[in-house]
C-alpha positions in Angstrom: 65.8 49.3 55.1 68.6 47.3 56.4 70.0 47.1 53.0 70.4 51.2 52.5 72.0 51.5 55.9 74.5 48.7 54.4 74.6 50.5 51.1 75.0 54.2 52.4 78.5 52.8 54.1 79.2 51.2 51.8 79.3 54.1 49.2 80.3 56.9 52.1 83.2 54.3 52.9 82.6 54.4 56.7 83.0 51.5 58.6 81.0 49.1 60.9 83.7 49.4 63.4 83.1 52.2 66.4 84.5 55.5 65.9 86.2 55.0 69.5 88.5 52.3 68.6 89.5 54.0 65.0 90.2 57.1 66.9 91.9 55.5 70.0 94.3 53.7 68.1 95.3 57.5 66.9 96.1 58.8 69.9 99.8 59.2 71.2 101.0 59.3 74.5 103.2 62.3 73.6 99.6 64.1 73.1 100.0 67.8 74.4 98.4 67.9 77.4 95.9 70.8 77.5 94.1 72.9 80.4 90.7 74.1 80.0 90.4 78.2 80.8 87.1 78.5 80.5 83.9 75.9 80.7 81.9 75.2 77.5 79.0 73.7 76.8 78.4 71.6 73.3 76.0 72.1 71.1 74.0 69.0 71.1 72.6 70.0 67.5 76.0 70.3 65.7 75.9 72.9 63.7 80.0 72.7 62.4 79.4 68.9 61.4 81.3 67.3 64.4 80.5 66.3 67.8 81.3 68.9 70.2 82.3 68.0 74.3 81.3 70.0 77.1 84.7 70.8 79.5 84.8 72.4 82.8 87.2 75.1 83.9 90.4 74.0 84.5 90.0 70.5 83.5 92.8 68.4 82.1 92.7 67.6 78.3 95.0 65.9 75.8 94.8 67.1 72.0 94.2 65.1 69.6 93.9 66.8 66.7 94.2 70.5 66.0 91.4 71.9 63.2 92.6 72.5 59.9 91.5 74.6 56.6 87.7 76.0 57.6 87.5 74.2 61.2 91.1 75.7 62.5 89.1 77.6 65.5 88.1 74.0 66.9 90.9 71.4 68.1 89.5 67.5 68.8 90.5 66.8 72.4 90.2 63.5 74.5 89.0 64.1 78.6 90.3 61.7 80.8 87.2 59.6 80.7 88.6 58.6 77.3 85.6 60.8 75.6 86.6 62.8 73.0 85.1 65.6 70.7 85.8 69.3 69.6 86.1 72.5 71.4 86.7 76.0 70.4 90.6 76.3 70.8 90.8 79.7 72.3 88.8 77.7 75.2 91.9 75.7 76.2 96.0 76.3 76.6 98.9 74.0 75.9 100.2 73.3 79.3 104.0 74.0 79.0 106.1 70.9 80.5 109.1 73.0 81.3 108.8 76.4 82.5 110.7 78.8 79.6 109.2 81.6 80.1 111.2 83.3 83.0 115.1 82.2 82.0 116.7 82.9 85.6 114.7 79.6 86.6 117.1 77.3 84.6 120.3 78.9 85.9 122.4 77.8 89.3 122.1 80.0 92.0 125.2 81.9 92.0 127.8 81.3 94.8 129.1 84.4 96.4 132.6 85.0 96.4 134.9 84.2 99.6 137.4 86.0 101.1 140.8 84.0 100.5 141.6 81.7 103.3 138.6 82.0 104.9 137.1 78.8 106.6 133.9 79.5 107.6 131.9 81.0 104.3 131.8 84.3 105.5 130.7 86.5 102.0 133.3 88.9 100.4 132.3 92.8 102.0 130.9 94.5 99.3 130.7 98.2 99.8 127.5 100.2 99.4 127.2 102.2 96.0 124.5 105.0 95.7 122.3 104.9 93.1 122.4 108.5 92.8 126.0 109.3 91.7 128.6 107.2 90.2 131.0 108.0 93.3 133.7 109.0 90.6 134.2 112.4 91.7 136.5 113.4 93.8 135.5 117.2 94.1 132.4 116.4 96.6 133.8 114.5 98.9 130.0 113.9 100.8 126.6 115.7 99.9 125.4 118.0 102.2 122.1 118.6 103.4 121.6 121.8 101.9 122.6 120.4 98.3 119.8 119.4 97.2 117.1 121.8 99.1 115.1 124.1 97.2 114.6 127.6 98.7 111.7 128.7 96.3 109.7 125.6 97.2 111.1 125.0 100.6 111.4 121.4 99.6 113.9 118.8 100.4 115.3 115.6 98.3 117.4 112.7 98.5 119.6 112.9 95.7 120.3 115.2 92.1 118.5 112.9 90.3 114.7 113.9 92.4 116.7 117.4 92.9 117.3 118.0 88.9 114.0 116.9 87.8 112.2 119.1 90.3 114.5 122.4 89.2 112.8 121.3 85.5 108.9 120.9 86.8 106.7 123.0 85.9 105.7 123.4 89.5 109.0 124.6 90.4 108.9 127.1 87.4 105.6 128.6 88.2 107.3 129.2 92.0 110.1 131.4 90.9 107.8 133.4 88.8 106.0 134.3 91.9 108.8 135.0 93.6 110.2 137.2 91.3 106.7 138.9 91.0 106.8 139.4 95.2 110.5 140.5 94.8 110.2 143.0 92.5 
């Protein structure tokens, strides 16, 4: 019996040596290290031909290997026991050493401007600007209350941008039918 085992290797070309070592002597340092979203428990029957490893919600992981050709859903990871196996890859996410994804992180915090011979850091006065009007026009000197009041609706508002868009609702139109209906 001892002789097939010998011969089956032999003919498969699989070595005596533990699978560990071979695949330790793979693995890189510069590994992408991976966190686990969601736990998973393997299969202890195999049914993709490879070992599978059970992982726990947010567990650290290294890849070793990402699947290729009919086995690209599965990625080989290592755990930090120094076990390895597979994993379905939408199970775990690259972790992201430097943080890219929101790009006014990188920058340097902007320095205010300073008044011209002034000592003590005192920020330049910047005056206020509405978000309402441009403040280009010199025909209305200040809004007035009763600018942007509605009579129909009795409503008030805080600016022609709320004013203008309530003159085009369909509330607003419906009002000044019914006035005009009363009026009449």
């Amino acid at each position: 019996m001892a002789g097939r085992g010998v011969e089956l290797r032999r003919l498969c070309n699989v070595s005596n040596k533990p699978i560990l070592n071979n695949l330790q002597s793979t693995v890189k340092e510069d590994n992408p290290e991976l966190l686990a979203k969601y736990s998973y428990k393997a299969n202890p029957d195999s049914p993709g031909g490879f070992d599978e490893i059970d992982i726990k919600q947010g567990e650290t992981l290294w890849l070793l290997k990402r699947g290729t050709g009919d086995n690209h859903h599965w990625w080989q990871i290592k755990k930090k026991d120094e076990t390895f196996g597979f994993v379905p890859a939408r199970y775990v996410m690259i972790v992201e050493k430097k943080v890219t994804s929101l790009p006014w992180l990188n920058k340097e915090p902007e320095k205010e401007e300073m008044n011209p011979g002034n000592k003590f850091g005192i920020p330049k006065f910047k005056p206020y600007v509405s978000a309402y009007g441009s403040g280009d026009e010199p025909s209305k000197e200040k809004a007035s209350v009763d600018e942007f009041y509605c009579d129909v609706c009795s409503r008030k508002f805080n600016g022609p941008i709320p004013y203008k868009a309530h003159m085009n609702s369909k509330a607003h139109k419906e009002e000044e039918e019914i006035a005009k209906q009363y009026s009449s």
